[in-house]
C-alpha positions, 0 to 999 in steps of 0.5 A, a space after each residue: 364266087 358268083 355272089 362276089 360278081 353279082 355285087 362288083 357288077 351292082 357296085 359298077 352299076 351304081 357307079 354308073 348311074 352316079 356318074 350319069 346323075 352327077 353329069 346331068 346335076 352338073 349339065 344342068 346346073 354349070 352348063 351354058 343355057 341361054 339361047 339369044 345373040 344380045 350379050 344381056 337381055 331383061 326380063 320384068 316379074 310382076 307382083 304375084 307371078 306364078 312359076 308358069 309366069 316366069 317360065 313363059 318369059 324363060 321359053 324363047 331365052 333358053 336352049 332347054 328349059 326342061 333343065 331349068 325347070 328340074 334345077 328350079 324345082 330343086 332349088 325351090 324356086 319355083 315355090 318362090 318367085 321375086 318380083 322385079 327387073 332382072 338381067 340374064 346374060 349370054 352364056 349363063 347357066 341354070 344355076 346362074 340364072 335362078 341367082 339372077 332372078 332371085 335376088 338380084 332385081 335391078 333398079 330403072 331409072 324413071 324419068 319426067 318432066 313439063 307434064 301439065 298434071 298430075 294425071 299426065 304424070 302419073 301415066 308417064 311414070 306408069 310407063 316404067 314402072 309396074 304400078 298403074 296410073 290410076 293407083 299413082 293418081 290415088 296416092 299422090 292425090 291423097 287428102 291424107 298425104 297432102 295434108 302431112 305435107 302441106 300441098 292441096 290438089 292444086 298445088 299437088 305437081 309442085 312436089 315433082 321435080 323433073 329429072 331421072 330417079 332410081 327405082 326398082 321396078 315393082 316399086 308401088 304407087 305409095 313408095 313412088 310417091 313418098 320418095 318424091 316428098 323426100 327428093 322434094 324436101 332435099 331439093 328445097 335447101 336453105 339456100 333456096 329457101 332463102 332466096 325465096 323468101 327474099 322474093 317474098 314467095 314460098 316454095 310453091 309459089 316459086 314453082 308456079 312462077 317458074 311453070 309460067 316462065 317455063 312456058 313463056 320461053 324455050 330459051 334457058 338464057 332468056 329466062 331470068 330475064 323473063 322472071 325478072 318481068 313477072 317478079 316486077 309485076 308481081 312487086 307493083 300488084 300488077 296482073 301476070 297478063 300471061 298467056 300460058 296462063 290463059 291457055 291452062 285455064 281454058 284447056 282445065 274449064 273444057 276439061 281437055 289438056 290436049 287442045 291445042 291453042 296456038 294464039 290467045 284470042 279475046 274470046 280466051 280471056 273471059 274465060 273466068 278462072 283463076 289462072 286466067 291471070 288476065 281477069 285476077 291479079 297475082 300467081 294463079 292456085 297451082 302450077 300450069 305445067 311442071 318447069 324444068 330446074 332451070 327455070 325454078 333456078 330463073 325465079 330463085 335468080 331472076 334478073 333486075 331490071 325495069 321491064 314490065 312487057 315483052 313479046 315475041 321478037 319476030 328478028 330473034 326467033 324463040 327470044 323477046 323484045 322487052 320494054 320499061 313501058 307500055 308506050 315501048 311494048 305498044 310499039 313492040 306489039 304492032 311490029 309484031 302483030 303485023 308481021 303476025 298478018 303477013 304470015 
């Protein structure tokens, strides 16, 4: 008779301490356990974190990371962690948030455009993205790379096209800049390749051309006719005469692209480089600065007509005055020179 009692009491002890054990396993695993008010907030895993990385980001999150770190350890998270962006949202639980953070890395989107290089936009990718500027500058100037691809250095930016790209987080340098070949090749269809070669430019000089029309005009409308001048001058072997040019070229011979010049001086045009296209003839080696679509589009459709020159139009703030000949741009020119002087 006792020895019956001594086992009902282990049975309703080991019944006890299942039932304590399976609320713990359950409080710990299916209970609510995020501490901040936002209904999502993320967090970034970089390439070779440690479970101690991870935790020190979770601390101020959660309301008992103690718990997480027990179900992290049972799940073996904590022997396997994933690099990448990751969502937590209010009122997940442990178990919820090792799913999240295992398996499901959200991709962000990466956005450029009107760098004037590649260093300039290589430290603007590296703003969102895990890789450094310096791995991005090493593999988007690689000899290798652009010789598969039949870019140089000069002509380099011209594979990058501004606009907003899908990428994970912890994406690498190398798979950066091998999606953008692709995003390139995809953008230059037939029917673009066509009106290029109708221009009797090729997918490069078209870039390069639509870099000066970027810089030459703010305005989108204006564009095609701004195109128009420079394809014209380009037609009679004309020099491009461009400013935007001039000012590349001595910001690339001073090494310095954050000077800023804000009228060309005679002094800038002996500059003697080849985008200077004041002293050389034809588009310059390479892009000055990344265009927008809208302005490659400008070049691919630009507008015909018989205008040479333009300047400024000092009644039409941001647009220009053209003119057929020079006598007319003469013209144009002194109307806005002195209005230059009044200011």
């Amino acid at each position: 008779m006792y020895i019956k009692k001594i086992l009902l009491a282990i049975v309703f002890i080991g019944l006890a301490i299942a039932a304590y054990f399976s609320y713990f396993v359950y409080n710990a695993m299916f209970q609510p356990n995020t501490a901040f008010q936002d209904s999502i907030v993320y967090i970034t895993v970089p390439s070779h974190s440690k479970y101690k990385d991870v935790r020190k980001q979770l601390k101020s999150l959660l309301i008992d990371i103690e718990s997480f770190d027990a179900l992290a350890e049972r799940k073996k998270y904590n022997k396997n962690i994933k690099a990448g962006r990751f969502a937590i949202k209010k009122g997940m639980s442990n178990n919820d948030i090792i799913n999240s953070i295992r398996s499901k890395n959200i991709p962000v989107k990466v956005s450029f455009n009107n760098q004037e290089t590649i260093q300039d936009l290589a430290g603007r990718v590296a703003e969102q993205i895990e890789t450094d500027s310096v791995s991005l500058i090493n593999a988007m100037l690689d000899k290798a790379f652009l010789e598969k691809n039949n870019f140089n250095p000069e002509t380099a930016l011209a594979m990058y096209l501004p606009n907003s790209y899908e990428f994970f987080w912890n994406t690498s340098a190398i798979t950066f800049r091998d999606k953008m070949a692709k995003e390139y090749s995809k953008f230059w269809t037939s029917t673009r390749k066509s009106k290029a070669k109708a221009l009797n430019l090729t997918e490069k000089e078209v870039y390069i051309l639509a870099s000066i029309v970027q810089k030459e005009t703010a305005k989108v409308d204006e564009r095609p006719r701004v195109a128009g001048v420079y394809l014209n001058r380009l037609n009679k072997t004309m020099a491009l005469q461009a400013d935007p040019t001039v000012i590349y070229a001595v910001k690339k011979f001073e090494n310095d692209f954050n000077k800023i010049i804000k009228r060309v001086l005679y002094k800038h045009l002996e500059v003697d480089s080849p985008y200077n296209t004041y002293k050389y003839s034809g588009l310059p080696p390479g892009p000055i600065a990344m265009p927008d679509i809208s302005a490659i589009n400008a070049v691919l459709n630009g507008e015909k007509h018989n205008y040479f020159y333009f300047v400024a139009d000092v009644k039409n703030f941001g647009y220009h005055k053209f003119a057929k000949t020079l006598a007319q741009h003469n013209k144009n020119r002194q109307d806005y020179v002195r209005w230059i002087s009044r200011q």
